[in-house]
N, C-alpha and C positions, 0 to 999 in steps of 0.2 A: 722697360720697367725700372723705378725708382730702386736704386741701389740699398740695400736695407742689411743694416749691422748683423755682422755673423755671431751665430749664437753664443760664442767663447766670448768676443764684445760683449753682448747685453749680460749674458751670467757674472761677466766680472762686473761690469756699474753696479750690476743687481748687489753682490755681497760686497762689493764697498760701500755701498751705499748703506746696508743692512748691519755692516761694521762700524761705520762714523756713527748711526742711531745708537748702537749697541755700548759701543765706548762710552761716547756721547752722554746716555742717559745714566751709565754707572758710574762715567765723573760728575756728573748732575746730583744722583743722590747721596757720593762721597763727599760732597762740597754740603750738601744740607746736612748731612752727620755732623759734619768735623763742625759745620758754624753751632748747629744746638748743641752738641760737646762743648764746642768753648762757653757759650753762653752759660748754658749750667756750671760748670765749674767756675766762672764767672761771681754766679751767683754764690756756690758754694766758700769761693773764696772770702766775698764780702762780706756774708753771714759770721762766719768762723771771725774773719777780724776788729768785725763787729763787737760781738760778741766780748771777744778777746779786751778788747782797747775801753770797752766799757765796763769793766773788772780791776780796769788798775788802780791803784789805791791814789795814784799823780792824779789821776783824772776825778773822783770824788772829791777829794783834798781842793781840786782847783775850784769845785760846784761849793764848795762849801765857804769859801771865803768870797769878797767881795773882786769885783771886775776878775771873774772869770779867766777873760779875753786873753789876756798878760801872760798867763801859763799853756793856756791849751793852744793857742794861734803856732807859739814854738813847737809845741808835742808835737801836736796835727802835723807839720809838716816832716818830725822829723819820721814818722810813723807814713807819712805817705813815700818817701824816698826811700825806707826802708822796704816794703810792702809792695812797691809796682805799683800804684795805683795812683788814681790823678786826681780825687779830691779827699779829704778827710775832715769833714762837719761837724764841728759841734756846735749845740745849740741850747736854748733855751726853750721849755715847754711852749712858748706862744710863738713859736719858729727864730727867736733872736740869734741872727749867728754871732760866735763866739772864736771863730776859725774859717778860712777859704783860702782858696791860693793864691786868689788874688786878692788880697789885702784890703783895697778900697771895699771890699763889697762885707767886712766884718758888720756885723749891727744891722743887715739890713734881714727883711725876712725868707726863712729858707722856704726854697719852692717844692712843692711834692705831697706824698700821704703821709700825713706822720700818727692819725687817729689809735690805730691798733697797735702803735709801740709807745701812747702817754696812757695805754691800759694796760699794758707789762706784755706787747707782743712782740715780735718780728715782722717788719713791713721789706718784704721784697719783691723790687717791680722794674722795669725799661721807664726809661724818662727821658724828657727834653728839658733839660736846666740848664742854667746859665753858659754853661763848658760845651753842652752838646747834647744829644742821647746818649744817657749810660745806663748801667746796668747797678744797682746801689742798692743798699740794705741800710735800717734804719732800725734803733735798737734803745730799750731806755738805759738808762745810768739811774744807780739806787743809789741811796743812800745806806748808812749803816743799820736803820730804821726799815729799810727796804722801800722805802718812800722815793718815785720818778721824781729827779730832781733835775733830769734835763735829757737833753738824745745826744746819738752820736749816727752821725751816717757817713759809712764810705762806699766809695764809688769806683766802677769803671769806665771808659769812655767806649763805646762802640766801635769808634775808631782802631782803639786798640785792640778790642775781639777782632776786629777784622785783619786786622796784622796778622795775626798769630792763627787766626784760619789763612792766611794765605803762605805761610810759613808749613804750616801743614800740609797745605795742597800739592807744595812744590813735587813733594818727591809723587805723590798722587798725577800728577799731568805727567813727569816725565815716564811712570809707568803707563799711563794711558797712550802717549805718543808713540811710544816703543811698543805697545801690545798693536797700536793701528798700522805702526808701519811693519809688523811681523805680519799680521795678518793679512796688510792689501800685497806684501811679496808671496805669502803663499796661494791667495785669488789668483793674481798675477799668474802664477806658477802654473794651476791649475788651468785658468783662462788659454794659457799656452798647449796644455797637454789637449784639452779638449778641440783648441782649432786644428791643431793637425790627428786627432782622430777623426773630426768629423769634416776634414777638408776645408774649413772655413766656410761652409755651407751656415746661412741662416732658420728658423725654426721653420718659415716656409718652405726655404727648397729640400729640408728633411721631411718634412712630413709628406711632400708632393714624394721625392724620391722612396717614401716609405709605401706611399701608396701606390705608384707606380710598381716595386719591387712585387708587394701583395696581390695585384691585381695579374703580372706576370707567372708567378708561382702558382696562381690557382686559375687560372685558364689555360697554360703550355698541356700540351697534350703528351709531353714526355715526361718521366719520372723525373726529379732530378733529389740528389744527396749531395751532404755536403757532410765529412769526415775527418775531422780534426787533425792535428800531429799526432796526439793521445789516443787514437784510435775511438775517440767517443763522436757520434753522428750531432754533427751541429746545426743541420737543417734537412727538412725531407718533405715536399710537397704533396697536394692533398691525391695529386696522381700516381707519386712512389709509395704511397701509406695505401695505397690502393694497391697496387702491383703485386706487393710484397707484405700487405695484410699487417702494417705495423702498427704497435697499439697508438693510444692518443699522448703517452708520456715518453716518447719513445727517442725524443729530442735532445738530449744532453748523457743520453747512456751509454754505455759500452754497446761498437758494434756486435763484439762478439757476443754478446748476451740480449743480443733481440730472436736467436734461434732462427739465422739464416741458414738455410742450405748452404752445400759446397757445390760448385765450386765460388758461387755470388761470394759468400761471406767471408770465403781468404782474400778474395778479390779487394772489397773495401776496405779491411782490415791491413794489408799489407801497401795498399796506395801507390801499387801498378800500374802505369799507363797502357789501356787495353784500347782496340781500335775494333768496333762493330764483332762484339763477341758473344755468342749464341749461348743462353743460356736455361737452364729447364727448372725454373722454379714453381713447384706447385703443381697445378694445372697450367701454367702460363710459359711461352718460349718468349726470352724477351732478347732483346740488342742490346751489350751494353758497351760502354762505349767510356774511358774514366780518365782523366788527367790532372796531373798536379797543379797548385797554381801557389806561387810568391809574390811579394808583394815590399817592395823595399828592403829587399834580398833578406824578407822572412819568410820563412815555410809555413803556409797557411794550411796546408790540408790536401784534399783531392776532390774533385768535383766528376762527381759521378751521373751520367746521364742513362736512363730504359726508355725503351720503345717496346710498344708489344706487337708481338708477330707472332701470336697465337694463332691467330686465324687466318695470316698466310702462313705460317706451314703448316698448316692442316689442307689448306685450299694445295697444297705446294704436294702432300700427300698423296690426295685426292687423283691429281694430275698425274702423280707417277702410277695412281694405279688405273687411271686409265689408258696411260700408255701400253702398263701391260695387259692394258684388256687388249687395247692396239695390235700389238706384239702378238699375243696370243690368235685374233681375229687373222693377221698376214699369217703367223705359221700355219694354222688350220686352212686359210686358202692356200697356200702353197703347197699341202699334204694332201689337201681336195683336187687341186689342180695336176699334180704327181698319179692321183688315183685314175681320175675321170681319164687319163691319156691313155692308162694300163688298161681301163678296160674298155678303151676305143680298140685302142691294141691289140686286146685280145679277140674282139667282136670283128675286125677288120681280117684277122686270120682264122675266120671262123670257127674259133673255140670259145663258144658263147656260154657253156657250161662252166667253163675256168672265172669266165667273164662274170658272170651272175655270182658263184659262190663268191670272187675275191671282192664281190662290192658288197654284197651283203655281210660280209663277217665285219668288213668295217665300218659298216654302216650301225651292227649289231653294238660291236663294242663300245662304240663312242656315244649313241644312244641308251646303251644302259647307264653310263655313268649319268648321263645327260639327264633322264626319268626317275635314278634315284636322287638325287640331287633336288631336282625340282620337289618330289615326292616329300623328302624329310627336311628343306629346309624351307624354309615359308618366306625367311624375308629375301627378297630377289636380288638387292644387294650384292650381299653373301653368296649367295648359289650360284650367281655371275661369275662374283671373282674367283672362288673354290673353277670352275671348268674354265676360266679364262688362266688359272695359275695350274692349273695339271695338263691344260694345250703346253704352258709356255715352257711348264718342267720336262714336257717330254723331247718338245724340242733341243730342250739342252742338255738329254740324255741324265736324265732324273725322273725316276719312275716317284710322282706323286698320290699319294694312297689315301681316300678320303674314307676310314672305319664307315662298317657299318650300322654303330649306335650313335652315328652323328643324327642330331633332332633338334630341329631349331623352329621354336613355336614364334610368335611376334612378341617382340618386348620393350620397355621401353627404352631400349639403349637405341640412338640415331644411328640411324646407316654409314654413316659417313666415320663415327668413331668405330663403326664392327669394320668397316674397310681398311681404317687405319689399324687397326690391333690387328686384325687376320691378315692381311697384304704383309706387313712389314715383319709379322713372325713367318710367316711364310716365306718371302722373301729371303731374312736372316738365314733361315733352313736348306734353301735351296742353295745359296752362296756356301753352307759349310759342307754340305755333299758335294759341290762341286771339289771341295778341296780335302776328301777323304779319299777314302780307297773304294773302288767298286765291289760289287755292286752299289749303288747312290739310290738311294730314297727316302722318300720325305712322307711322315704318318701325320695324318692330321685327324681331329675329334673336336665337335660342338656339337653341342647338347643342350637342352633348358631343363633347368633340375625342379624340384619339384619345388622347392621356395620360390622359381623362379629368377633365381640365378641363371647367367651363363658361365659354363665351362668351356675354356680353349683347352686343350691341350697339342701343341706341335711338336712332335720328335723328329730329327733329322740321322743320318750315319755318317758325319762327321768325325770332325776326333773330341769332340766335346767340350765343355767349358775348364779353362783352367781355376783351380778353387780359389787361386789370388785374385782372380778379376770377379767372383761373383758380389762383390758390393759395387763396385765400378762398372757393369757392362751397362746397366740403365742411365750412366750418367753420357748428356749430351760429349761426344767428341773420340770418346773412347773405344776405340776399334782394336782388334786380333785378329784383323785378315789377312794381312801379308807377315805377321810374324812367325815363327821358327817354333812351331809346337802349336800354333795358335791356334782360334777352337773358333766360338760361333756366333761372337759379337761383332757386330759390322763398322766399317771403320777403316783406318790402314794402322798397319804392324806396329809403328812404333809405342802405340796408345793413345794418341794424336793425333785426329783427323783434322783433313783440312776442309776448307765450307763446304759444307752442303752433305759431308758423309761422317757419318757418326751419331746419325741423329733419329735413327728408326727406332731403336729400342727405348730412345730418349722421349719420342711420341708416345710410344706403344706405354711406359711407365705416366705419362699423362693421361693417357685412356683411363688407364687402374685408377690416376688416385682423383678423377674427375667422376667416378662412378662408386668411390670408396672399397674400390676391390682390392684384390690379394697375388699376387707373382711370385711363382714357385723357378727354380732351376736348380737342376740336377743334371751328372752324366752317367750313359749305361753306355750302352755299343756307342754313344753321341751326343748331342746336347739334349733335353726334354726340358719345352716351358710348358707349364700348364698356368691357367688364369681363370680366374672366378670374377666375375663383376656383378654387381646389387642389379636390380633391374633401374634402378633412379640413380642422376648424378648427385653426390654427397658433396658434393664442393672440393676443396683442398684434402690430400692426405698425407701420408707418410711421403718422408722424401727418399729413404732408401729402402730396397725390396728386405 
């Protein structure tokens, strides 16, 4: 491809070019000033001495006696050397000159308009006479009678207006030269600033690279931001205005005042280098992933990239609570398999009486739970995980306790979010009894109220929640399981979990504000959450309980 002038090139031709017109046309109509100023004063001047020279009393005196010529040929000239000017005419009504500069040409007749000044006027006009074009004024001479007794004309030469405009003009060009060469050094100047911002790139390869950038920003399937020195967002693609719900003028503001959640919003704000980091905004669990970038050892900003894993860690939920349905299905074969031996056992030592009662009670008690379960809670779901999570709690020496005003009609919250919110509070619950004092149990309650709300409520006997962590236990990362007093948010001790843990109650708060519900937490003997959800998801809500 044809090498073509980078846009700092053409922008500079362009304004020098637009500089020499500019110049150019204002020394053009300073040069037509200054020539019709001269001319006019020109005229002015020969009028006035016109005027003047035909008033003298020498000059009458001369008209009134015989050969004129004798007196006014000396005047004339000495009146023209006095005066600047380069001819001085007198004459006789029927043109007879009486006076010229050059001598030979006395007597013969003057050339020009003389009509309007042998009727008592002023004739001023441009001419070509004998000398050249000039500029002359022509005036009568009276007598004492007031009677035109003959003219008087003097003149300039063109020539000499043209002197005296170029006299004029001088200082005019040398400031026109000196305002072009100020001006094509700051083009220049600028020409310069603009090739190395724009790399020396011409109008086509910016515009291709414009459209290429455009076309990448809005087809990447990842968020990306971009975050100034100044903390104000200097670019955000039409996938992060999606993620993170930001309005349409959101581009040149302070990050701290678009109303990002924490932990995102310190994140941007402070221009941290963060590596694939989990975070809970909204409804949405995203990746983010942030690093700084320089540029000619300037600090440009930070370039912040999201990916959404909404719908694997849900999917990533899902899994865990089928494992412990898993988990629960082994423990209960293994607790079936422990039984059915005891009462071979017993049937083999012919106490088939001991044999019958000890299968029946256990057949009894697991089947109640079993039928009232079935019985009050309708969606299948649910009443799964509830006897898949009271096999798994018993197993781990956690007696799990399903109230008996749990009632659960069909609603419209999906399966998959009531498995997520009931697993992972349950869950939580089970892990904080494990690390209380015995007796260990875990109270659970769901219900459908009569708006049609669902209520959770799970209490465990734990040591319960600490009041410092109750704005932080919903936020992804943040755990008190292995800390020193710690209570009933999942996670490890420090307050920093590492991937993959800390992130239950982080789900379970996306449940809430994906159905626009409400999350209570309090401690009594333990932790108690309870939770309201709408029957329909409301989109985005509150970011802290």
């Amino acid at each position: 491809m044809r090498n073509r002038p980078s846009l700092a090139r053409q922008l500079f031709v362009l304004q020098l070019a637009v500089i020499v017109v500019l110049v150019g046309a204002g020394a053009l109509l300073v040069v037509l000033d200054a020539r019709d100023d001269s001319e006019e004063d020109a005229e002015r001047k020969v009028t006035t001495l016109s005027l003047g020279v035909a008033e003298l009393p020498s000059v009458r005196d001369a008209y009134a006696r015989p050969a004129p010529q004798r007196t006014l040929q000396p005047l004339a000239e000495s009146v023209r050397a006095a005066t600047d000017t380069d001819f001085v005419v007198f004459m006789a009504p029927d043109r007879t000159r009486f006076s010229h500069p050059d001598p030979e040409r006395v007597g013969r007749p003057f050339l020009g308009k003389i009509a309007p000044a042998l009727e008592g006027g002023v004739v001023t006009e441009t001419y070509r006479g004998t000398l050249g074009p000039s500029v002359r004024a022509v005036v009568p001479v009276r007598d004492a009678a007031g009677r035109v007794r003959g003219l008087v004309s003097i003149g300039i030469l063109r020539e000499q207006i043209g002197d005296d405009v170029r006299r004029r003009l001088a200082p005019v060009g040398a400031v026109s030269g000196g305002a072009l060469a100020v001006a094509a050094t700051g083009s220049w100047g600028i020409s310069r600033r603009l090739r190395r911002q724009t790399f020396g790139l011409g109008a086509p390869g910016i515009a291709r690279l414009y459209e290429h950038h455009d076309a990448v920003l809005r087809t990447v399937r990842e968020g990306l931001l971009i975050v100034g020195p100044g903390g104000r967002l200097t670019l955000a693609n039409d996938e992060a205005r999606r993620l993170l719900g930001l309005p349409e003028d959101a581009e040149g503001r302070p990050v701290a005042g678009l109303g990002l959640s924490a932990p995102l919003g310190g994140m941007l704000t402070s221009g941290t280098p963060v590596r694939d980091e989990l975070c809970v905004v909204g409804d949405r669990v995203l990746v983010v992933n942030q690093e700084r970038f320089r540029h000619d050892g300037r600090e440009l900003g930070a370039v912040t990239t999201l990916r959404d894993h909404t719908d694997l860690e849900a999917l990533a939920g899902e899994l865990a609570s089928v494992r412990g349905f898993a988990e629960a299905l082994r423990a209960q074969a293994h607790e079936a398999a422990n039984r059915l031996h005891t009462v071979v056992t017993l049937v083999e030592l012919g106490r088939t009486e001991e044999a019958v009662e000890f299968a029946t009670v256990e057949l009894a008690s697991a089947q109640q739970l079993t039928d009232r379960l079935t019985g009050s809670v309708e969606e299948p779901a649910l009443a799964a995980l509830l006897l898949g999570k009271a096999a798994q709690a018993a197993e781990r020496g956690v007696e799990l306790d399903v109230t008996d005003d749990t009632a659960v009609t069909p609603t419209r919250i999906a399966p998959r979010d009531l498995v997520t919110l009931v697993g992972n509070l349950v869950d939580n619950a089970i892990e904080a009894a494990l690390a209380g004092e015995t007796p260990r149990r875990v109270r659970v309650t769901a219900r459908t109220e009569g708006d049609g709300a669902l209520y959770v409520r799970v209490a465990d006997s734990g040591r319960g929640v600490d009041g410092a962590h109750l704005e932080a236990i919903f936020r992804r990362g943040f755990s008190t399981k292995d800390a020193p007093g710690g209570g009933s948010a999942d996670g490890d001790g420090d307050g920093r979990a590492g991937r993959g843990r800390g992130l239950g109650l982080a789900l379970v708060k996306q449940v809430i504000n994906r159905y626009d519900g409400e999350v209570g937490v309090h401690s009594g003997d333990g932790a108690v959450f309870t939770v309201r959800l709408r029957t329909g998801p409301a989109g985005r809500g509150t970011e802290a309980p």
